[in-house]
C-alpha positions in Angstrom: 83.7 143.7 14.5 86.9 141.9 15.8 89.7 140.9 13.6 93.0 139.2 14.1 96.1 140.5 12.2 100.2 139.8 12.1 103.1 141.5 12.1 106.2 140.3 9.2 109.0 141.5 8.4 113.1 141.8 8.8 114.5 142.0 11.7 115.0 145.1 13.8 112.5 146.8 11.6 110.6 148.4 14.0 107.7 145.8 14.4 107.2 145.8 17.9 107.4 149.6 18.4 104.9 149.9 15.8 102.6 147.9 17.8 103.4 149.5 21.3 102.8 153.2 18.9 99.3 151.5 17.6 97.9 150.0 20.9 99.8 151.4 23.8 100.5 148.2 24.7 104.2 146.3 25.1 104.2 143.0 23.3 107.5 141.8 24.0 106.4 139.9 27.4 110.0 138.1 28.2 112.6 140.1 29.5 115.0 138.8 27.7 113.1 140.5 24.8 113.0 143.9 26.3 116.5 143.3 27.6 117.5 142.7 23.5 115.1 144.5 21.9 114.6 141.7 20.1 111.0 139.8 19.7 111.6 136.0 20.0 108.3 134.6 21.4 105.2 135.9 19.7 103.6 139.3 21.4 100.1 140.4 21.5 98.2 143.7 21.7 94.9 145.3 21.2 93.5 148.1 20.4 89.9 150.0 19.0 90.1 151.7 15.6 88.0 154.3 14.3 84.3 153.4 13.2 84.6 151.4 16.5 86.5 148.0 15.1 88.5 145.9 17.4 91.9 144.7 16.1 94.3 142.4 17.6 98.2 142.6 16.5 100.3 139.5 16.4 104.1 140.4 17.1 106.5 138.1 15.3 109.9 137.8 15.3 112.0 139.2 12.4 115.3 137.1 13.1 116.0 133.9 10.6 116.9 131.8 14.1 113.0 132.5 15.3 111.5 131.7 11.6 109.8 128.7 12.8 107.5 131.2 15.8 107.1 133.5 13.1 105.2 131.0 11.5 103.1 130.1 14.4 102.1 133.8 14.6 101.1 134.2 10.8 99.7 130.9 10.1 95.8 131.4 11.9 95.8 135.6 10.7 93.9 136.9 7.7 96.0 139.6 7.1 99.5 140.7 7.7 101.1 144.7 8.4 104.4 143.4 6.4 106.9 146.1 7.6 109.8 147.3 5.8 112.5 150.4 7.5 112.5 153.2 5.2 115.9 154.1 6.4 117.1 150.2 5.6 114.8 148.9 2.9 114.5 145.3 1.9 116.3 142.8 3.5 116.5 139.4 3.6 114.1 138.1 6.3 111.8 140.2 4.0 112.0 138.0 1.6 111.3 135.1 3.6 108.9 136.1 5.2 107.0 137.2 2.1 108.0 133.4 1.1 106.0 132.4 3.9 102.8 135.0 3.6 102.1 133.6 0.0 102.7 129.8 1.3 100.6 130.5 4.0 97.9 132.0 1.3 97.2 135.3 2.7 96.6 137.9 0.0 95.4 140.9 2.2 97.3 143.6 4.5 98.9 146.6 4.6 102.6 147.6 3.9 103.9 149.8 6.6 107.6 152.1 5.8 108.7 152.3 9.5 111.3 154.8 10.9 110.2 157.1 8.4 112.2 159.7 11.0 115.4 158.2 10.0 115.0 158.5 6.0 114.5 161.4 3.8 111.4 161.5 1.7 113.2 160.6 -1.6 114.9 157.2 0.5 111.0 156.4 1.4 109.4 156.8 -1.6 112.9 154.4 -3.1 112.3 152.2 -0.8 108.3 152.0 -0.7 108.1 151.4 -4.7 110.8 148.0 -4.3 108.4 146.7 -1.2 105.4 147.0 -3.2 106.9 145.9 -6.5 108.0 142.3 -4.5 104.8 142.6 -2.2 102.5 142.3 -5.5 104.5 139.8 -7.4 104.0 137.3 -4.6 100.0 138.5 -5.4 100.2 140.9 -2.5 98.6 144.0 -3.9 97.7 146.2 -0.7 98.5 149.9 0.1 100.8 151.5 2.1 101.5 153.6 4.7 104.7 156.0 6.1 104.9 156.0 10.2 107.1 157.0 12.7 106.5 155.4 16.0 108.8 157.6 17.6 107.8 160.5 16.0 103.7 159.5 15.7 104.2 160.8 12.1 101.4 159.1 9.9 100.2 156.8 12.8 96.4 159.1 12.5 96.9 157.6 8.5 97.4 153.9 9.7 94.5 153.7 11.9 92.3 155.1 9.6 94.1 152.5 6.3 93.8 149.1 9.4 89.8 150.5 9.6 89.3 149.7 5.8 91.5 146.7 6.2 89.5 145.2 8.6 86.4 146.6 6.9 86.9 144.5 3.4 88.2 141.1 5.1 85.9 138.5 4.4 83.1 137.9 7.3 84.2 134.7 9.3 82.1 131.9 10.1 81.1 131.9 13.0 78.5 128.6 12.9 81.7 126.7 12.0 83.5 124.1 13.5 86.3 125.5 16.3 89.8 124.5 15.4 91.6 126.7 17.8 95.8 126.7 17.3 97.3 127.4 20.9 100.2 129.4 20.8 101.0 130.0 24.7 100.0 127.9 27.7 100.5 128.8 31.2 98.4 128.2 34.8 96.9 130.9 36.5 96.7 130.3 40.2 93.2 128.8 41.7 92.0 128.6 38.0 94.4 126.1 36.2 95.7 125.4 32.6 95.0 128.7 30.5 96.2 128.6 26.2 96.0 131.6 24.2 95.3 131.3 20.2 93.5 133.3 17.3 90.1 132.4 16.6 89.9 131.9 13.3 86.6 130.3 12.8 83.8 129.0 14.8 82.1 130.2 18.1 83.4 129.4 22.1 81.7 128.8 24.5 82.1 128.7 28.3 80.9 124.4 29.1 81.8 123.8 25.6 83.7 119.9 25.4 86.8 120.2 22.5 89.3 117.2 21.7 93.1 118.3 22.4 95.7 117.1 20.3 98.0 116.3 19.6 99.1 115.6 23.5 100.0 112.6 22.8 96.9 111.4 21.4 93.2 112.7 21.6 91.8 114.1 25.0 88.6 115.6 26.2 88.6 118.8 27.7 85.6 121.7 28.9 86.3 125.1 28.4 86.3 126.5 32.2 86.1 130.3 31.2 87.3 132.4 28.3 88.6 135.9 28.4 89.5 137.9 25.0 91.0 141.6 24.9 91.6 140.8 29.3 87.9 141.0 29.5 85.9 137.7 30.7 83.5 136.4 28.2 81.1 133.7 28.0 80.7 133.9 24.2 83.8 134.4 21.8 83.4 134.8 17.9 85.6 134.6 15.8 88.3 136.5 14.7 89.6 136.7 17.9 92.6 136.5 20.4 91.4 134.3 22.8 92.1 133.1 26.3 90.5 129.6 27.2 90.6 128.4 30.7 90.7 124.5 30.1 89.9 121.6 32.7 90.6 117.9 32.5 94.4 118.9 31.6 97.2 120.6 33.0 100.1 122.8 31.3 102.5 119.6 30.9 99.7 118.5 28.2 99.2 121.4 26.1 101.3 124.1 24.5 102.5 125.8 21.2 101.2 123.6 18.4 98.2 121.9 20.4 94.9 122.6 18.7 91.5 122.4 20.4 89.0 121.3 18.0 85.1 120.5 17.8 85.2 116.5 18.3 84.1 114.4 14.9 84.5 117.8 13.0 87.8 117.4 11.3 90.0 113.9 10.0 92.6 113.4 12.2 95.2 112.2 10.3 98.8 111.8 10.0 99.5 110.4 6.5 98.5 113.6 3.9 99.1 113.8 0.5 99.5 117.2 -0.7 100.2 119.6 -3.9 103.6 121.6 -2.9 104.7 125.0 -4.4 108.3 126.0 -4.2 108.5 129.3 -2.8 111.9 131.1 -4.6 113.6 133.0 -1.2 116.1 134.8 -3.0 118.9 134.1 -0.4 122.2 132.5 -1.0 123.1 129.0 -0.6 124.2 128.2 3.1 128.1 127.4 3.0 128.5 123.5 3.5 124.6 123.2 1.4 124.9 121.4 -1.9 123.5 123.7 -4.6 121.9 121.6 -6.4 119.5 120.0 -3.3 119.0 124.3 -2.6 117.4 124.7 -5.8 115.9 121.3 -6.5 111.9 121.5 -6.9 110.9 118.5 -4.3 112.1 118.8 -0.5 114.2 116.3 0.9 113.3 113.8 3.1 113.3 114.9 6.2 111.7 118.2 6.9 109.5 120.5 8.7 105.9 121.0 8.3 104.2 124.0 9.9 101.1 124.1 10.0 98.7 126.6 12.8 101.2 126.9 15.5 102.8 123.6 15.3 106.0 122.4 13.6 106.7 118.7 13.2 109.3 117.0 11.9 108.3 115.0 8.6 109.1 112.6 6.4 108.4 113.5 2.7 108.0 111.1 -0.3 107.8 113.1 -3.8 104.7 112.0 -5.6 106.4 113.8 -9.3 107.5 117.3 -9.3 104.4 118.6 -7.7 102.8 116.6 -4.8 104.4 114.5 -2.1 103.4 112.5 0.6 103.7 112.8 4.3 104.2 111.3 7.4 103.8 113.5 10.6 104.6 111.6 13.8 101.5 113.1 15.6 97.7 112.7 14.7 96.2 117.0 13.8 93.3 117.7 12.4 92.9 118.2 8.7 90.4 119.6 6.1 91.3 118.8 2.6 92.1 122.4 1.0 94.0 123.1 4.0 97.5 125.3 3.5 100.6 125.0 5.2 104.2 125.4 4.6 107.5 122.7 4.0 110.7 123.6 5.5 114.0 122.8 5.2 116.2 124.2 7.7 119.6 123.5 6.3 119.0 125.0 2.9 116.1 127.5 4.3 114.2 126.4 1.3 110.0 126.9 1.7 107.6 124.9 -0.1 103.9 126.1 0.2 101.3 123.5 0.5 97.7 122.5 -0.4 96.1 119.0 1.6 94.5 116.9 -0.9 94.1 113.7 0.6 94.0 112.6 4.5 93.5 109.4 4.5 95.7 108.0 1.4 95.8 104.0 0.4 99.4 102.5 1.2 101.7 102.8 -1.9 103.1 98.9 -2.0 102.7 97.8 -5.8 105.1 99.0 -8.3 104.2 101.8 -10.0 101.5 103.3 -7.4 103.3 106.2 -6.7 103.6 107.6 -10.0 100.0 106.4 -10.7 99.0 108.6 -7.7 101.2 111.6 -8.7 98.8 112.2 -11.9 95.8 111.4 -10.0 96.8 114.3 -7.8 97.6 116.4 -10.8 94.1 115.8 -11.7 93.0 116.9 -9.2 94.5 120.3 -9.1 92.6 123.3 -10.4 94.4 125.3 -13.1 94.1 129.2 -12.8 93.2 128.8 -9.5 93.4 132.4 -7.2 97.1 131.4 -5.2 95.3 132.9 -2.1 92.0 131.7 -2.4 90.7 129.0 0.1 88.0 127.7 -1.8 88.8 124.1 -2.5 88.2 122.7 -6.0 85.3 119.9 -6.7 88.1 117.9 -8.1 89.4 117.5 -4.9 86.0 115.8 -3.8 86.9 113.5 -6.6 86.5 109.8 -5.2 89.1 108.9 -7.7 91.3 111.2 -6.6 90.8 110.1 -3.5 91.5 106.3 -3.9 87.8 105.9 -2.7 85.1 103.9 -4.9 82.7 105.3 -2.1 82.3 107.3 0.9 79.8 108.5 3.6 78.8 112.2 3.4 80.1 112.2 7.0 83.6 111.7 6.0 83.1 114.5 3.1 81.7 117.0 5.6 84.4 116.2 8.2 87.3 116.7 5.4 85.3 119.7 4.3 84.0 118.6 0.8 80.7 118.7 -1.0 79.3 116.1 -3.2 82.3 114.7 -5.3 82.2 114.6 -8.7 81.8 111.6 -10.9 79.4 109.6 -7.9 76.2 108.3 -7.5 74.3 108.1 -4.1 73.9 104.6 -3.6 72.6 103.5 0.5 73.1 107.1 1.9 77.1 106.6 0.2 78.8 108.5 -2.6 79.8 105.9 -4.7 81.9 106.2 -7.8 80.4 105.6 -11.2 83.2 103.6 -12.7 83.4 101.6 -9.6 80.1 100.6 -9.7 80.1 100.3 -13.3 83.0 97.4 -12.3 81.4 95.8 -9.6 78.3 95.5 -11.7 80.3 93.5 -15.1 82.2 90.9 -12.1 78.5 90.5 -10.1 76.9 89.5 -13.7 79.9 87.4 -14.4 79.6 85.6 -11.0 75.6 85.4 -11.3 76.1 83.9 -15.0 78.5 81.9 -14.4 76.1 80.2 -11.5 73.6 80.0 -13.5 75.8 77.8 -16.2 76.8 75.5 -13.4 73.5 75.2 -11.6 70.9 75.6 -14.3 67.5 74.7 -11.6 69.2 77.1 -9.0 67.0 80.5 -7.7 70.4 82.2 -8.0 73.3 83.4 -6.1 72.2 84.5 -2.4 71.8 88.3 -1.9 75.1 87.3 1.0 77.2 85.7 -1.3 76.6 88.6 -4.2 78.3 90.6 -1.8 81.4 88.6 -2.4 81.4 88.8 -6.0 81.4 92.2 -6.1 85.3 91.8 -4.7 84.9 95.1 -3.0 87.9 97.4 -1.8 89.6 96.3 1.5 87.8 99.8 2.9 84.6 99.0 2.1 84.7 94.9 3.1 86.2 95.7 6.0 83.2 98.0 6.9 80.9 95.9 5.8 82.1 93.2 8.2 81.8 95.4 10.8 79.0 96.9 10.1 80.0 100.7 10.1 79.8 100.9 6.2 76.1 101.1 6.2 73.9 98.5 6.9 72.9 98.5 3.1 75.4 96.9 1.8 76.2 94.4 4.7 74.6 91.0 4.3 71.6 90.1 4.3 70.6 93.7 3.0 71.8 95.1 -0.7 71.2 99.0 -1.6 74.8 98.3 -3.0 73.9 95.2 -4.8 70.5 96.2 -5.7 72.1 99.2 -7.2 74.8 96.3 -9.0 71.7 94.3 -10.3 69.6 97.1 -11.9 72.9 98.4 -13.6 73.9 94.3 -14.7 70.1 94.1 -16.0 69.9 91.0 -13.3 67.1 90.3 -10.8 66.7 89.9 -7.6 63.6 87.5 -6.1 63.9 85.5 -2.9 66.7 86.9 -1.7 68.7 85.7 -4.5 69.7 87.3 -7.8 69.6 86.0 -11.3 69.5 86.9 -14.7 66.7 88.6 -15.8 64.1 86.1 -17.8 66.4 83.9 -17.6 64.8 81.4 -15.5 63.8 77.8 -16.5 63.6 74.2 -16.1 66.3 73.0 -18.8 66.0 69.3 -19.4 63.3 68.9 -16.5 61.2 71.1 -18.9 59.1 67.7 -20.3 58.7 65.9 -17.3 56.8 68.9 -15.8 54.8 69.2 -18.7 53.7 65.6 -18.3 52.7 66.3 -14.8 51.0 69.2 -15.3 48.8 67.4 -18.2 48.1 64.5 -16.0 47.0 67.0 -13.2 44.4 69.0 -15.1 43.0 65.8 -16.0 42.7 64.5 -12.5 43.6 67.4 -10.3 44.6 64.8 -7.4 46.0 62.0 -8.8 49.7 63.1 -7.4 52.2 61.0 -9.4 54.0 58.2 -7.4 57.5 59.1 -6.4 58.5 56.1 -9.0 56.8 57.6 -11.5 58.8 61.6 -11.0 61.6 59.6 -10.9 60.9 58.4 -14.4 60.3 62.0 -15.7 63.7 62.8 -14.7 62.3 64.8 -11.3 64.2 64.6 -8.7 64.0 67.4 -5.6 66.1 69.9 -7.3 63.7 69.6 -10.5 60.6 70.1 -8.2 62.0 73.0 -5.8 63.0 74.7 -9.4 59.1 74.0 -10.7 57.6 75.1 -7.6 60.0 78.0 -7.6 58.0 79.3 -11.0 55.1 78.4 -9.8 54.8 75.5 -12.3 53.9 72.8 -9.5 53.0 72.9 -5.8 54.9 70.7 -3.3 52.7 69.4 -0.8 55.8 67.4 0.7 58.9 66.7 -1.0 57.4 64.2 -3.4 53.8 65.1 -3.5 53.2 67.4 -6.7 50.1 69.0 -7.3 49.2 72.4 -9.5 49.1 75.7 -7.9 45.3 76.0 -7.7 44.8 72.3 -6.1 43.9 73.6 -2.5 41.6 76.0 -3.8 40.3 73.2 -5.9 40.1 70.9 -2.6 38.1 73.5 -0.6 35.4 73.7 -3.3 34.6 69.8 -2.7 35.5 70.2 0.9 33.0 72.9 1.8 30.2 71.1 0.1 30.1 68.3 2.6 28.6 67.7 5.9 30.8 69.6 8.3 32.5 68.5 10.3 33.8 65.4 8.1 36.0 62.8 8.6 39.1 62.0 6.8 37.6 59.1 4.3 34.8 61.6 3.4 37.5 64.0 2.1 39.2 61.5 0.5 36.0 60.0 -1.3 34.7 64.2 -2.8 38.7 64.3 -3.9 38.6 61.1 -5.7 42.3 60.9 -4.2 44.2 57.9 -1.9 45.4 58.6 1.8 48.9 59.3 0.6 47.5 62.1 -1.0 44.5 63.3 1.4 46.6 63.4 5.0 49.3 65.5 3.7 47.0 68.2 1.9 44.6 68.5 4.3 47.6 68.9 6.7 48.6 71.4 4.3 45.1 73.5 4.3 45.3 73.7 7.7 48.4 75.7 8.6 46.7 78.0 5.6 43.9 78.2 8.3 41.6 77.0 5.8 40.4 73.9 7.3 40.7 72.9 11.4 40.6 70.2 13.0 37.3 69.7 15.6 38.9 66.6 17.2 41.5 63.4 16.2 38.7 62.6 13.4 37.0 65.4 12.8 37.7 68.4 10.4 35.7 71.7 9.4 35.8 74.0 6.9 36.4 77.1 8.2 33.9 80.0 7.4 
């Protein structure tokens, strides 16, 4: 079992000795650090526990000028040793980074009284009882331990207490998709580019192709070799520190804040919306900071997100007192659910955050962003666990979302299930009140045809498509044909799904209202045909004579259309059953026959034989034997 934990704390607490005491291992690498005593990169160690569990320590630094690295140590750990000097007690980098744990969601750990050599027991005990009074109001409940790492006193204790700690954190995933934070890049000679990161999640392997961003945009690159606890590997699980030996890149490209991810298995984004928790720090105001922006609820414009191990400069927009929007100046990789953490470095003010949309429609009418703020409320899950990571099926709402519909793809790569309040329509999600919508303006368009053009088969399965006035999203993709091939024209799953719901029909290609069909004012003049054609089933009326009826060719293409009459050509009219009629008498003669025999068993002219024996013979019912002979064929 391998797990990954971090280090927090104030300053000159003893973090970094606890770490050499616990792996024998220095993880201040700079010599600037060990010059200092100071951590102000992050530092890594390893070491075996008992029961056999691997655990790797995360150094971070303790000053407020290094709060942003700190961050980039505790963002990708489960768990944090949050250390506190028994000879000092709380101070205030403690209660920032506290701030930061609960921002950052982590709810598991172990609180470690360092220097217990320099403090009497009474100062300890004092001291121990205010750390975990704070530690479990920010929902940190975890037990403690008293060490010396000068001494060793208790360090026996603290193995033992980071065995069950590792013991009862949750089992990663190790079939997920990789999304690897690097915290340290460097070359390594006759090898290349190396990063370094904690493997959350997901499984490495040595050949395996990962995007890189943000590096100015989205690379490919092969993992060359991997190395974890200095010991080659050609498998990594997770949680792990891990080493990966990258080609197709060089060190200029990738550093603190890259992420190497699985390609197509996260949004890439850069426009988030996002639910944001004020976290209360406890400190002072700055001199020369305006109390009131210290203690307001929103951040400011401009601030910091961190997020893994990157830190990017943001613009916020408040979307009401809870959610915001915004805008990173580099694509990364996003799962809605996802936690990070505002900054403000003039004030020093934290804001947790919650990703809850990563793809969010433009705000440009008036009004839009206070219509989104309380779709975002919605969308929120009251009584939710503060540390849990489990992301709510309102998220997955398509409302929420600004989405009438979208592909399963999309949901798996944001990290959702089915969303609530959605039909599958085409292999799409699509929301019921949408479709409810797009249903009422189809059977308004269709009717409103049908008003206009009372002999028309109805509106062409191409141009429904049109009247259903879909999103930009969703016409855009059906344009291009990455929506689904449903619902571009000439198929339909999407208007099919519009027409059942309408109570329309669709025959032909074209949709109409249901029973709706008929011949209006043409109605008698068919009727007079029809009568004259069961009398004499080949007397075909005279093109003067339809005209008289009031049949022209819209009023005979709308009686063939119901099956009323059969056009032989455009204005020679018989009923349906005339050709079967036609073969009886045809296959009682002589065969083969000649034209004016067929004509004299129809008891019909020329301008009514040529063009319906024409006709039986592209049915294949009839062929000719030469330019005056026909057959019947058998």
């Amino acid at each position: 079992m391998r797990r990954v934990l971090a280090t927090a704390g104030h300053v000159d607490h003893g973090k970094s000795a606890l770490v050499r005491a616990l792996t024998g291992r220095d993880p201040d690498r700079l010599a600037a650090e060990r010059a200092r005593g100071l951590t102000i990169e992050l530092g890594f160690a390893w070491t075996s526990l008992p029961g056999g569990a691997e655990v790797a320590l995360v150094d971070v630094p303790g000053h407020q000028r290094f709060v942003g690295t700190t961050l980039a140590g505790l963002g990708p750990a489960p768990a944090v040793l949050f250390v506190v000097a028994a000879d000092q007690g709380w101070q205030a980098q403690s209660t920032e980074h506290l701030a930061v744990v609960r921002a950052l969601g982590i709810t598991d750990g172990l609180l470690v009284l360092t220097r217990a050599d320099l403090a009497d027991p009474q100062r300890s005990a004092q001291v121990g009882a205010e750390a975990a009074r704070r530690l479990a109001g920010a929902g940190l409940e975890v037990p403690s331990c008293t060490v010396s790492a000068r001494t060793g006193q208790g360090m026996d204790g603290l193995r033992v207490a980071l065995a069950e700690l590792v013991a009862r954190l949750p089992e990663p995933d190790a079939g997920a998709p990789v999304r690897l934070w690097c915290d340290r890049s460097f070359t390594v000679a006759g090898s290349g580019t190396v990063v370094t990161g904690t493997l959350g999640a997901g499984t490495l392997h040595t050949g395996d192709v990962l995007e890189l961003l943000p590096a100015g945009g989205r690379r490919e690159v092969v993992v060359r070799g991997l190395h974890s606890g200095d010991v080659a590997h050609e498998v990594v699980g997770p949680v792990s520190r891990v080493a990966a030996n990258l080609r197709r890149t060089g060190t200029g490209d990738v550093g603190r804040g890259s992420v190497l991810v699985t390609p197509g298995a996260f949004a890439v984004a850069r426009v988030l919306d996002v639910a944001l928790t004020p976290e209360d720090l406890g400190v002072a105001v700055p001199a020369g900071v305006q109390r009131a922006a210290a203690h307001d609820r929103t951040p400011p414009e401009q601030v910091v997100l961190h997020v893994g191990t990157a830190d990017q400069p943001v613009r916020c927009r408040p979307l009401g007192d809870a959610h915001a929007r915004l805008t990173l100046p580099e694509d990364l990789p996003w799962r809605v659910g996802d936690r990070a953490v505002l900054r403000d470095p003039g004030s020093r003010r934290v804001w947790a955050l919650r990703v809850l949309d990563v793809d969010p429609l433009p705000l440009r009418r008036r009004g839009a962003a206070r219509h989104r703020a309380e779709d975002l409320a919605a969308a929120t899950t009251t009584g939710e666990d503060a540390g849990s990571r489990a992301v709510s099926r309102g998220l997955a709402d398509l409302r929420v979302r600004s989405r009438s519909a979208e592909h399963p793809d999309v949901l798996r790569r944001l990290g959702l299930g089915r969303p609530t309040s959605a039909v599958h329509v085409g292999g799409w999600w699509v929301d019921e009140d949408a479709l409810r919508a797009w249903a009422d303006r189809l059977a308004g368009g269709v009717r409103g045809h049908r008003k206009e053009h009372p002999l028309s088969a109805g509106v062409p399965v191409a141009e429904a498509v049109h009247l259903l006035d879909l999103p930009p999203h969703l016409r855009a993709a059906a344009a291009g044909g990455t929506l689904a091939p449903d619902l571009a024209p000439p198929g339909g799953a999407l208007v099919r799904a519009a027409v059942e719901l309408a109570d329309l029909a669709v025959d032909g290609g074209r949709v109409h209202p249901r029973g709706a069909a008929g011949l209006g004012a043409a109605e008698a003049g068919v009727a007079q045909v029809e009568r004259r054609l069961r009398q004499d089933p080949f007397a075909a009326p005279e093109r003067e004579d339809l005209a008289r009826l009031g049949l022209g060719p819209a009023e005979l293409a709308a009686a063939a259309r119901l099956g009323r009459l059969l056009r032989v050509t455009d204005d020679i009219v018989l009923l349906p059953d005339g050709p079967a009629r036609a073969m009886r008498e045809l296959a009682a003669l002589e065969q083969p026959f000649t034209l004016s025999a067929a004509r004299q068993a129809l008891g019909t002219t020329r301008r009514v034989a040529v063009p319906l024996l024409e006709h039986l013979d592209t049915r294949g019912w009839t062929r000719r034997v030469d330019g005056r002979l026909r057959e019947v064929v058998r």
